[in-house]
VEXDREN-428838 format. One line per field, with one value per residue: residue number from 1; x, y, z of N, C-alpha, C, O in turn. Coordinates in nm, 3 decimals. Layout:
i	(NUM,...);
n_x	(X,...);
n_y	(Y,...);
n_z	(Z,...);
ca_x	(X,...);
ca_y	(Y,...);
ca_z	(Z,...);
c_x	(X,...);
c_y	(Y,...);
c_z	(Z,...);
o_x	(X,...);
o_y	(Y,...);
o_z	(Z,...);
//
This chain:
i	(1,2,3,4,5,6,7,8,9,10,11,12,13,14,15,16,17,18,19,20,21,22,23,24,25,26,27,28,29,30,31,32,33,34,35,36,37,38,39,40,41,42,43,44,45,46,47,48,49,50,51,52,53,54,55,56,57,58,59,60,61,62,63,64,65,66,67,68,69,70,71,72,73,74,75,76,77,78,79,80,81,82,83,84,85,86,87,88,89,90,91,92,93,94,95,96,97,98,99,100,101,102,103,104,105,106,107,108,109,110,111,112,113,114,115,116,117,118,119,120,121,122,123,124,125,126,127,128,129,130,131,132,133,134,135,136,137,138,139,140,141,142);
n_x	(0.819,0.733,0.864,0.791,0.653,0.888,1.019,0.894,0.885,1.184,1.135,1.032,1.196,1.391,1.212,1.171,1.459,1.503,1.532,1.316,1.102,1.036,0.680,0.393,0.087,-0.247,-0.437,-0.442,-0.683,-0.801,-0.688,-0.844,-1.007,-0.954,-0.981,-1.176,-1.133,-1.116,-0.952,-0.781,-0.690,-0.394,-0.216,0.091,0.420,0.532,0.312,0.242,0.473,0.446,0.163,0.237,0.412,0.198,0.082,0.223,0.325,0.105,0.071,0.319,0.259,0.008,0.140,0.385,0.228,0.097,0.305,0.361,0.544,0.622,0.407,0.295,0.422,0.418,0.156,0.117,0.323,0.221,-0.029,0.128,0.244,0.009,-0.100,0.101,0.131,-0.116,-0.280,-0.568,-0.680,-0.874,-0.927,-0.721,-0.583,-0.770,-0.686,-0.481,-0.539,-0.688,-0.469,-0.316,-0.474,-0.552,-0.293,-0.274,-0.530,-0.460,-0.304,-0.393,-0.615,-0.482,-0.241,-0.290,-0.222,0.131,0.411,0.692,0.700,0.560,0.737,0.928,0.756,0.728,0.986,1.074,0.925,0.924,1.244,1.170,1.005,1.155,1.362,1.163,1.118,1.357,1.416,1.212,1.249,1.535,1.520,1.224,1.282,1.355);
n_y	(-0.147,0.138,0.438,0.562,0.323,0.164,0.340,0.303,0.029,0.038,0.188,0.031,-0.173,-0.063,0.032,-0.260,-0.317,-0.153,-0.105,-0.262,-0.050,0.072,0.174,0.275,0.228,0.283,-0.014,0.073,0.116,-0.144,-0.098,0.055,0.040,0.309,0.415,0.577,0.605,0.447,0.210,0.022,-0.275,-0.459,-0.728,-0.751,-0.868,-0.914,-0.933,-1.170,-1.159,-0.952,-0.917,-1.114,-0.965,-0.763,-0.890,-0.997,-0.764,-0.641,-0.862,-0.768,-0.541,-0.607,-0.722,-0.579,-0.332,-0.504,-0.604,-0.308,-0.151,0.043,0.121,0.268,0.339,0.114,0.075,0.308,0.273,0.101,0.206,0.396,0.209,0.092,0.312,0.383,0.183,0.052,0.307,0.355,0.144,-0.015,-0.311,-0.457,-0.311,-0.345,-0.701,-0.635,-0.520,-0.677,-0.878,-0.769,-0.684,-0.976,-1.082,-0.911,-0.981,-1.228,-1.331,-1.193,-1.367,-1.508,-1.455,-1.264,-1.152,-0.976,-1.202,-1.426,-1.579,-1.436,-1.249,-1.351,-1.420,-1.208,-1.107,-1.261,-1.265,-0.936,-1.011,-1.189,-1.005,-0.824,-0.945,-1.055,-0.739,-0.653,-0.824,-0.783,-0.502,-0.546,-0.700,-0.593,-0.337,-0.049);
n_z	(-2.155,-1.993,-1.955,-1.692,-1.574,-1.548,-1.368,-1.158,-1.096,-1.046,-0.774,-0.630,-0.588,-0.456,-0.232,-0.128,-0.034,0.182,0.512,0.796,0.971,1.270,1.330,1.459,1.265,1.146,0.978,0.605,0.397,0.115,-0.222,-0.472,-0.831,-1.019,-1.324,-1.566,-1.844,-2.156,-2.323,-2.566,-2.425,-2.389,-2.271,-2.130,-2.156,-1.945,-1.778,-1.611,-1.367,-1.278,-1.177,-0.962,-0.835,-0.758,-0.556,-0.352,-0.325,-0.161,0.076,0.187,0.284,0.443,0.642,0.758,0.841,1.090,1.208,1.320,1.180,0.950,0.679,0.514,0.256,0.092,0.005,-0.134,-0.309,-0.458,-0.629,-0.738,-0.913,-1.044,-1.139,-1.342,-1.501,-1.602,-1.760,-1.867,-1.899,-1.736,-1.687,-1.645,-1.499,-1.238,-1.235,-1.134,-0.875,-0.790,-0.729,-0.532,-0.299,-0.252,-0.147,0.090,0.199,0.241,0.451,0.628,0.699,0.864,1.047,1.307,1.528,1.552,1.490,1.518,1.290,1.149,1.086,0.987,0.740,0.614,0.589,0.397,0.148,0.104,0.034,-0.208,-0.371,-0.417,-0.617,-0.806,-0.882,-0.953,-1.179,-1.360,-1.396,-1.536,-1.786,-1.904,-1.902,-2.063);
ca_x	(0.786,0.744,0.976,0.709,0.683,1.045,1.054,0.823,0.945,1.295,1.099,0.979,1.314,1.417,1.144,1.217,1.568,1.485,1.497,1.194,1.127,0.895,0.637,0.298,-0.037,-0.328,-0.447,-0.524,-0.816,-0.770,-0.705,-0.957,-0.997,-1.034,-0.951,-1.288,-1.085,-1.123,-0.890,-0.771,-0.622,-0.302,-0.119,0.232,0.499,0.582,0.216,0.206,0.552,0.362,0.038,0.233,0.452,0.122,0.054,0.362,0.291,-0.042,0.101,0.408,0.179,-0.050,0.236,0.441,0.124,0.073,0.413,0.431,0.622,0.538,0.334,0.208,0.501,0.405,0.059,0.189,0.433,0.153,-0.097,0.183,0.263,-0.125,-0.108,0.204,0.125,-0.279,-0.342,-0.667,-0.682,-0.925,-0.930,-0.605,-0.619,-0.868,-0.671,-0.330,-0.570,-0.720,-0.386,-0.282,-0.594,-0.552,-0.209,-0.321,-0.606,-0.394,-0.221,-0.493,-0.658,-0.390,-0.197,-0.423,-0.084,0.281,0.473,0.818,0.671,0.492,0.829,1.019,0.678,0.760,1.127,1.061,0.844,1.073,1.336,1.149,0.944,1.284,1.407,1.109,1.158,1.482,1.393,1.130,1.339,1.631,1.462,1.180,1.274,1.398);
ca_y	(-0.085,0.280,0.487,0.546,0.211,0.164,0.433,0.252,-0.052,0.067,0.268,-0.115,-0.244,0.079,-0.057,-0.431,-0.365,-0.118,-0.233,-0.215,0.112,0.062,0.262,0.257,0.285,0.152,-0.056,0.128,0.023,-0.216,0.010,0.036,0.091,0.469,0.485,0.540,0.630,0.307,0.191,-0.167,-0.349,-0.565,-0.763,-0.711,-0.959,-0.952,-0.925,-1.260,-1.118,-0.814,-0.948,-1.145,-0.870,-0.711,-0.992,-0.983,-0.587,-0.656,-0.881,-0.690,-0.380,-0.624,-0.781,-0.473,-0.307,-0.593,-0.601,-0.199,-0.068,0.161,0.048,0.375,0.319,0.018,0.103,0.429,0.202,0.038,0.306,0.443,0.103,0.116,0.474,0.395,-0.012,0.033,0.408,0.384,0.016,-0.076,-0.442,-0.470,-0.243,-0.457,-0.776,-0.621,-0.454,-0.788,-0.924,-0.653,-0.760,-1.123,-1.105,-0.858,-1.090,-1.421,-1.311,-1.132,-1.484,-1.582,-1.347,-1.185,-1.055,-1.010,-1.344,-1.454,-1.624,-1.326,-1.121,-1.392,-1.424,-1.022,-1.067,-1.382,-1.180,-0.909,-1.072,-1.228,-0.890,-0.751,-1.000,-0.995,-0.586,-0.663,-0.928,-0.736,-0.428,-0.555,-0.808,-0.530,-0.225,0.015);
ca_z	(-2.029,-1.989,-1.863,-1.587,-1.517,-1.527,-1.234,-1.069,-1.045,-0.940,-0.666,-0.569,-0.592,-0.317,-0.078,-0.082,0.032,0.299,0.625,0.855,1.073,1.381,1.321,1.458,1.161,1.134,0.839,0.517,0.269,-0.002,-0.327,-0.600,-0.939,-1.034,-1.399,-1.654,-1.992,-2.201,-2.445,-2.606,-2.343,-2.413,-2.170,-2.119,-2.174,-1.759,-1.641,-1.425,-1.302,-1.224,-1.073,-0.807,-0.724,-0.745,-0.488,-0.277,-0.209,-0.050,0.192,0.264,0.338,0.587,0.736,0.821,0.948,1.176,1.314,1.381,1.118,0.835,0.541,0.379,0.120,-0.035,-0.095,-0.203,-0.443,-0.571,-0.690,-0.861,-1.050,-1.140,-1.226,-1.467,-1.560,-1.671,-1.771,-1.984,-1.919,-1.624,-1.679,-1.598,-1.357,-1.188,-1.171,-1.041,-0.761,-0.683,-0.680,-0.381,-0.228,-0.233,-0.054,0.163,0.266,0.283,0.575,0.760,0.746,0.924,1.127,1.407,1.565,1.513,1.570,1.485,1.179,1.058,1.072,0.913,0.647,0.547,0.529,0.268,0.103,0.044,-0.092,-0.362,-0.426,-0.498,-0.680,-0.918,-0.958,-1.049,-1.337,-1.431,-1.471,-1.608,-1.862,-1.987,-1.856,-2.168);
c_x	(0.812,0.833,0.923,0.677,0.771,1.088,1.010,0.848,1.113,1.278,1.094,1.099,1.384,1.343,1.186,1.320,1.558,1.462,1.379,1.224,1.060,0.863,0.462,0.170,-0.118,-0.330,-0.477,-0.650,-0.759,-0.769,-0.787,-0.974,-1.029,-1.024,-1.136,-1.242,-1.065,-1.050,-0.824,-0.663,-0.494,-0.208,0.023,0.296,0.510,0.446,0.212,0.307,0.504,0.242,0.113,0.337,0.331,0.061,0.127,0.342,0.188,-0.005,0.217,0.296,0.089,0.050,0.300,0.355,0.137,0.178,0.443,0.527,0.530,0.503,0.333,0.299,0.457,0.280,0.085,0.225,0.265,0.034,-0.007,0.251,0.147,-0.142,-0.013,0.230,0.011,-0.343,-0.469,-0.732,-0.736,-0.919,-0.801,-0.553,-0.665,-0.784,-0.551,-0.430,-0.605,-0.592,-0.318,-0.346,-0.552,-0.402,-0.222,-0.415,-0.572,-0.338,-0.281,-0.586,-0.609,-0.317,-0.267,-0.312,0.059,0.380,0.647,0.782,0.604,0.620,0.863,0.908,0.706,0.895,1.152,1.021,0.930,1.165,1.273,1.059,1.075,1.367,1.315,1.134,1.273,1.474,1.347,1.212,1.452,1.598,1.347,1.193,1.367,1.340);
c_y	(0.064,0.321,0.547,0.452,0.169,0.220,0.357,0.142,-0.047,0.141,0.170,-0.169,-0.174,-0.017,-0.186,-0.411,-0.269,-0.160,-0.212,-0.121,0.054,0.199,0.240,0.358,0.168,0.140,0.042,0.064,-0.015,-0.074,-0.014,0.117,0.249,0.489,0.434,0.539,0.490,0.294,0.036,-0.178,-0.466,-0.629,-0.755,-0.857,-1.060,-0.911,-1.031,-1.243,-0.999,-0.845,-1.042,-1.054,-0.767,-0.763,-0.975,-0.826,-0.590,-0.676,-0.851,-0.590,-0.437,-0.626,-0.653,-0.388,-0.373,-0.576,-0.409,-0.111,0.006,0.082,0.130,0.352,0.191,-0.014,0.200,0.386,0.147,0.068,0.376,0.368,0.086,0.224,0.462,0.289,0.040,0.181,0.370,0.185,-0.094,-0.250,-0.490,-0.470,-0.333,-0.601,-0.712,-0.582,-0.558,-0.880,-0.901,-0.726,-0.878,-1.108,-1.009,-0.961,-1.205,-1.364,-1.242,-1.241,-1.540,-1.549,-1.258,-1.097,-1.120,-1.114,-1.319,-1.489,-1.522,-1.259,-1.190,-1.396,-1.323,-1.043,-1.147,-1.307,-1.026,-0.903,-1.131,-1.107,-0.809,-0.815,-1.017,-0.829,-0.597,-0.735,-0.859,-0.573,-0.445,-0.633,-0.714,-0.404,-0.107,0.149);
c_z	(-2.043,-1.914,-1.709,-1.469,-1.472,-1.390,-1.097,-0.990,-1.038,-0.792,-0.547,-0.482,-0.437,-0.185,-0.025,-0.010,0.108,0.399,0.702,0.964,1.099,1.344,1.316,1.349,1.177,0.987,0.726,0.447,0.173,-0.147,-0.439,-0.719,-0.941,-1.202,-1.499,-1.822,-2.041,-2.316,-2.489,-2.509,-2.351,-2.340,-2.195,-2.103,-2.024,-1.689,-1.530,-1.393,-1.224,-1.111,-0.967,-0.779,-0.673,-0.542,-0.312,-0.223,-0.125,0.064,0.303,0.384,0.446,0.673,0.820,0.921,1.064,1.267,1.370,1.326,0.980,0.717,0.482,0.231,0.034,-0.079,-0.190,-0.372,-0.553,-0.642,-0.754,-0.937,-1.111,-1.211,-1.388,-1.501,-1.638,-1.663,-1.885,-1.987,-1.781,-1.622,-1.607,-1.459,-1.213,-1.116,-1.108,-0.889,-0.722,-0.647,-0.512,-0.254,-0.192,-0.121,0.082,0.295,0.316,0.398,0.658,0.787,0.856,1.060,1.181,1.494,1.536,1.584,1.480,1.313,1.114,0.990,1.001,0.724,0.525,0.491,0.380,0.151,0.005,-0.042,-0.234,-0.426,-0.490,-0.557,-0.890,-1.010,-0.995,-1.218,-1.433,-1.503,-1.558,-1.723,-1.948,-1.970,-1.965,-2.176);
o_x	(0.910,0.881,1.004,0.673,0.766,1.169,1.060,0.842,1.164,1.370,1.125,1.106,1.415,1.384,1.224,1.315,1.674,1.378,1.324,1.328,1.001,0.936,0.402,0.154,-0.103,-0.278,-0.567,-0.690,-0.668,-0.846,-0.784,-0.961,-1.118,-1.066,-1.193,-1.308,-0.997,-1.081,-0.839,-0.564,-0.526,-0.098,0.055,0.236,0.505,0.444,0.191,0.320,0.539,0.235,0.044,0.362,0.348,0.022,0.081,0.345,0.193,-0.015,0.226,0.276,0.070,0.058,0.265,0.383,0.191,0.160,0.534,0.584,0.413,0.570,0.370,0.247,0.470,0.259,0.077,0.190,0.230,-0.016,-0.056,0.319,0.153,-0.189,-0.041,0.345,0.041,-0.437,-0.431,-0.807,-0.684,-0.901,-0.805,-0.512,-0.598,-0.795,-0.529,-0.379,-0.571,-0.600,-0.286,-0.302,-0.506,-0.428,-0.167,-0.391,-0.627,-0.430,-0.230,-0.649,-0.673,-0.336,-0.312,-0.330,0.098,0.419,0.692,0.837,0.598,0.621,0.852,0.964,0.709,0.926,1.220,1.101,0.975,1.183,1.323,1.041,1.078,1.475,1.355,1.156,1.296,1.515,1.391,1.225,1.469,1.703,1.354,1.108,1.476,1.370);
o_y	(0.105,0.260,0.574,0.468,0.126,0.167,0.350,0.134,-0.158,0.154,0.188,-0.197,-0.237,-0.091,-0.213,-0.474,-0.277,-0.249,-0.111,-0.110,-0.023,0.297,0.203,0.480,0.048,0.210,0.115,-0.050,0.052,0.022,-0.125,0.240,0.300,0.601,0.326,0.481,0.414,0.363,-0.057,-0.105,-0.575,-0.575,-0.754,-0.949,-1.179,-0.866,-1.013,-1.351,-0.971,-0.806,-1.054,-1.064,-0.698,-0.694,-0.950,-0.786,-0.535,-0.594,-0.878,-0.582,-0.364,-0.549,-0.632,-0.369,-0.309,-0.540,-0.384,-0.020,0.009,-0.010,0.108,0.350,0.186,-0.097,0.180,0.425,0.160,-0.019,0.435,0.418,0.064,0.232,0.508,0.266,0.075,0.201,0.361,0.130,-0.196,-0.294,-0.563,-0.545,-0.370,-0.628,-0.762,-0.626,-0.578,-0.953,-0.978,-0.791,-0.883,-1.128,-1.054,-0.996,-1.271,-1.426,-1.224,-1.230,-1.610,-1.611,-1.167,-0.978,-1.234,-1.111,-1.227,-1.424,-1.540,-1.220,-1.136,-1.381,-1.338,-1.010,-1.110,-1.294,-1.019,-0.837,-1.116,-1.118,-0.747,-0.757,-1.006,-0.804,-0.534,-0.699,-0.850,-0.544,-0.366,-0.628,-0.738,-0.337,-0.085,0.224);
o_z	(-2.104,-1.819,-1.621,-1.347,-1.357,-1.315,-0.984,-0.867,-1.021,-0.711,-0.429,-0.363,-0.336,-0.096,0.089,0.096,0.149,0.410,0.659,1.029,1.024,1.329,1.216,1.342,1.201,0.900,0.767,0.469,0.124,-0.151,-0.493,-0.720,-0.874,-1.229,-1.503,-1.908,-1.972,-2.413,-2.409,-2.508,-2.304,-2.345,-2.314,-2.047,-1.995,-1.574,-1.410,-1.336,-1.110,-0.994,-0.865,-0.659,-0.572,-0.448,-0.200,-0.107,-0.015,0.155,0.423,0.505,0.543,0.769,0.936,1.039,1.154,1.384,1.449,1.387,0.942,0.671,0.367,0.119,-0.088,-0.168,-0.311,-0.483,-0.670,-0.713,-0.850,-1.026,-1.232,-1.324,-1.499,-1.537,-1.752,-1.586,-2.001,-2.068,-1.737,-1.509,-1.509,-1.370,-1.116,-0.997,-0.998,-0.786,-0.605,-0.548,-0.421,-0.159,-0.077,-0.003,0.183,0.410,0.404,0.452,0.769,0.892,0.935,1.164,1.111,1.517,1.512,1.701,1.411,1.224,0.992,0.873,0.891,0.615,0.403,0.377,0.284,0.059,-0.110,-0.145,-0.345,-0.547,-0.596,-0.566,-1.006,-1.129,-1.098,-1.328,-1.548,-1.622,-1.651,-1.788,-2.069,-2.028,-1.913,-2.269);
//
């Protein structure tokens, strides 16, 4: 793991255990590939640790929306784990963003407004998003 990455996912680790601010935003847009520089692609030891925290940020970032508190950070977070996970390496790229996506989407299937079960959905959520950035840092993070 890069020492980029490394940053990154301790940045993660920061968010998860922050508590929620009320704070009215609307939704952002799903994030999408931008990189064109092409180079051999090799998966990483901790990518399916990666693609569902990839996963797990999406639906933080609806959820919190939904209920009224601030999101911009954990899209934020997660254009700069693409920026410093898959430089030169769109494929990649690609599935962590549809990962985002996908949890993003599972819970806007679902959740039309903020319930008890939404809040408790986020806090679940959460905890195991910062439990992965922990693994993942402490296990490849050098």
């Amino acid at each position: 793991m890069s020492p980029i990455a490394r940053a990154s996912v301790l940045l993660l680790l920061t968010l998860f255990a922050a508590p929620a601010v009320a704070q009215k935003q609307s939704p952002a847009p799903a994030i999408g590939p931008a990189v064109t520089i092409l180079a051999e692609e090799k998966p990483a030891p901790y990518d399916a640790q990666l693609l569902r925290l990839a996963e797990i940020l999406g639906s933080v970032h609806y959820l919190r929306t939904l209920c009224g508190a601030d999101s911009a950070d954990w899209r934020t977070s997660m254009q700069t784990l693409l920026d410093a996970e898959t430089l030169n390496e769109p494929k990649r790229r690609e599935k962590l963003t549809a990962s985002f996506n996908r949890g993003y989407r599972a819970f806007a299937g679902v959740h039309t407004t903020c319930t008890p079960a939404a809040r408790q959905a986020e806090e679940r959520y959460r905890n195991e998003g910062a439990t992965l950035a922990a693994e993942i840092a402490t296990r490849y993070g050098n």
